[in-house]
MARNU-35281 format. One line per field, with one value per residue (C-alpha): residue in one letter; x, y, z. Coordinates in nm, 2 decimals. Example, Ala and Ser with C-alpha at 12.3 -4.5 7.8 and 13.67 -1.06 7.14 Angstrom:
% MARNU-35281
rest: c(a;s)
X: c(1.23;1.37)
Y: c(-0.45;-0.11)
Z: c(0.78;0.71)
***
This chain:
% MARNU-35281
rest: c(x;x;x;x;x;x;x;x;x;x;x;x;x;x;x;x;x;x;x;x;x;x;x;x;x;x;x;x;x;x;x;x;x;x;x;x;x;x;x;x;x;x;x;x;x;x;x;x;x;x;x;x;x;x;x;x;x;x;x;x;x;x)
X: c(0.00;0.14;0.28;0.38;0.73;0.71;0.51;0.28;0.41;0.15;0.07;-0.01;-0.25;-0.37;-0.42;-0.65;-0.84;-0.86;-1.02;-1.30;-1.39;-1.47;-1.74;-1.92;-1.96;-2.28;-2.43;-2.45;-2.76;-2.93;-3.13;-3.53;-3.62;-3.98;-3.86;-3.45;-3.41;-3.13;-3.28;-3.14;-3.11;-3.42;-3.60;-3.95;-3.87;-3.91;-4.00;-4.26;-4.35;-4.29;-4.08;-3.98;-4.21;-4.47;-4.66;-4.66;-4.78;-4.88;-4.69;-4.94;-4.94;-4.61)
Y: c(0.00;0.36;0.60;0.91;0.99;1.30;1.51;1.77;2.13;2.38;2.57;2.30;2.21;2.53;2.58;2.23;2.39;2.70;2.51;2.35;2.63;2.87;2.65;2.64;3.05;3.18;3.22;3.61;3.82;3.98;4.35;4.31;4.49;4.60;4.69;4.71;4.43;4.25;3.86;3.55;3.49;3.26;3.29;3.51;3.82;3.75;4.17;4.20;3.91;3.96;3.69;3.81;4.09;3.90;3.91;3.54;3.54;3.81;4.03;4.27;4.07;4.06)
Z: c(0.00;-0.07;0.21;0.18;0.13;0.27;0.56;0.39;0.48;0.69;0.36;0.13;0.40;0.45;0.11;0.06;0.37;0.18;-0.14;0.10;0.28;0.01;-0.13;0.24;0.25;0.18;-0.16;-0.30;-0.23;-0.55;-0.51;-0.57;-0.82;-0.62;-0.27;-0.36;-0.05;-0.04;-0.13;-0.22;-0.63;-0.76;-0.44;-0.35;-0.17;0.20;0.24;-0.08;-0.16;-0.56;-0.77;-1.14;-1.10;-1.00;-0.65;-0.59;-0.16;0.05;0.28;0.46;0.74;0.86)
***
């Protein structure tokens, strides 16, 4: 079975870390085009309650 031949330096590790972790950050907010509210991309807006300039539920209540 294959070993390694040699211990893997702090940065190489750090950079395999690095890799990983960028692809657990948070996706990227989009601007509704109704309210201007920052809202996640391909979602209903949580503060208008319009999706592709459409109102899809209601928000009076909240």
């Amino acid at each position: 079975m294959a070993a390694p031949k040699r211990k893997k330096s702090k940065a190489k590790t750090a950079m395999r870390k690095a890799q990983w972790m960028k692809k657990l950050s948070i996706p990227g907010y989009s601007i509704c085009p109704e309210c201007n509210q920052p809202k996640p991309p391909h979602k209903v807006c949580p503060h208008c309650g319009y999706y592709k300039e459409k109102e899809v539920i209601s928000v009076e209540g909240f």
